[in-house]
C-alpha positions in Angstrom: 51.0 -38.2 -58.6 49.3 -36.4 -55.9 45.5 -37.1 -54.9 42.7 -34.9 -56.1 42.3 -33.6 -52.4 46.0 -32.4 -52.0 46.7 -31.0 -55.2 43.6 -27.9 -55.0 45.9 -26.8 -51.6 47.9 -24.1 -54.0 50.2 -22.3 -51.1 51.1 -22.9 -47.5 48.5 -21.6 -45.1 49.6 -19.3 -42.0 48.9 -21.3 -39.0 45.8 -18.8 -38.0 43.9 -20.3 -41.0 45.1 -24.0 -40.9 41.5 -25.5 -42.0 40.3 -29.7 -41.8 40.7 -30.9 -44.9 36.5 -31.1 -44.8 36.5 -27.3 -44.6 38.3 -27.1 -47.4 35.8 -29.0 -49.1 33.2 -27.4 -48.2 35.0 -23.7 -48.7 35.7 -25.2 -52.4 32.3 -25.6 -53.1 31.5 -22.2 -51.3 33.7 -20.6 -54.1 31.7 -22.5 -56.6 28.7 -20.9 -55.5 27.1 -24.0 -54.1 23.8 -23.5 -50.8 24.3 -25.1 -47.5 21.9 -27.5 -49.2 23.7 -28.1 -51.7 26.7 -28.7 -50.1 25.3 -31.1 -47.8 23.9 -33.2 -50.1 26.8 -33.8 -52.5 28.7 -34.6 -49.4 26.2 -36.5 -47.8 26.2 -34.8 -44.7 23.5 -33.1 -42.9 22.7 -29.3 -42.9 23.8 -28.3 -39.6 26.8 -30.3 -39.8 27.7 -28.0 -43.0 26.7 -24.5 -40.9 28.9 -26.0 -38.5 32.0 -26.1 -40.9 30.8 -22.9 -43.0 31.1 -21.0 -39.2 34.1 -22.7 -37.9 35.4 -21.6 -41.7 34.4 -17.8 -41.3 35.9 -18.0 -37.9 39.3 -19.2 -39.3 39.3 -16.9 -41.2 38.4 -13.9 -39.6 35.5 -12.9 -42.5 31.8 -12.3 -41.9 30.2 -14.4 -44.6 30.3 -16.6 -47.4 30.8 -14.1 -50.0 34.1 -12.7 -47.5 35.4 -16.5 -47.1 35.3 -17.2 -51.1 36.9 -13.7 -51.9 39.9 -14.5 -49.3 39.9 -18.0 -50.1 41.2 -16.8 -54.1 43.1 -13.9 -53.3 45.0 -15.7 -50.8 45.0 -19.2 -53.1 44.0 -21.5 -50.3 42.3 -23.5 -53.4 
């Protein structure tokens, strides 16, 4: 039986977009429609450590926002 965290990765993802397994939480709850805020509080980190892995997300992924990284993130099934 696979782990919660391992089973929401759907396909293989190209090298260029190869995220930590903490942006993918946080790019989950992106989807999900979730604040910097809120984010950080559910994972008990602080807010700039969350705009640090939203940017380094948008980076990977060569998008301009959050709205961008969420529409990639489900067309492309990273999640």
């Amino acid at each position: 039986m696979s782990s919660p965290k391992t089973s929401r990765i759907k396909a293989p993802v190209p090298y260029r977009f190869k995220l930590t397994e903490r942006e993918f939480e946080v790019l989950s709850r992106i989807v999900e429609g979730q604040s910097n805020p809120q984010i950080a509080s559910a994972l008990y980190l602080s807010l700039n450590t969350i705009k640090s892995h939203v940017n380094s997300i948008l980076n990977k992924l060569g998008v301009n926002d959050r709205v961008q990284a969420a529409v990639f993130a489900v067309r492309n099934h990273l999640l």
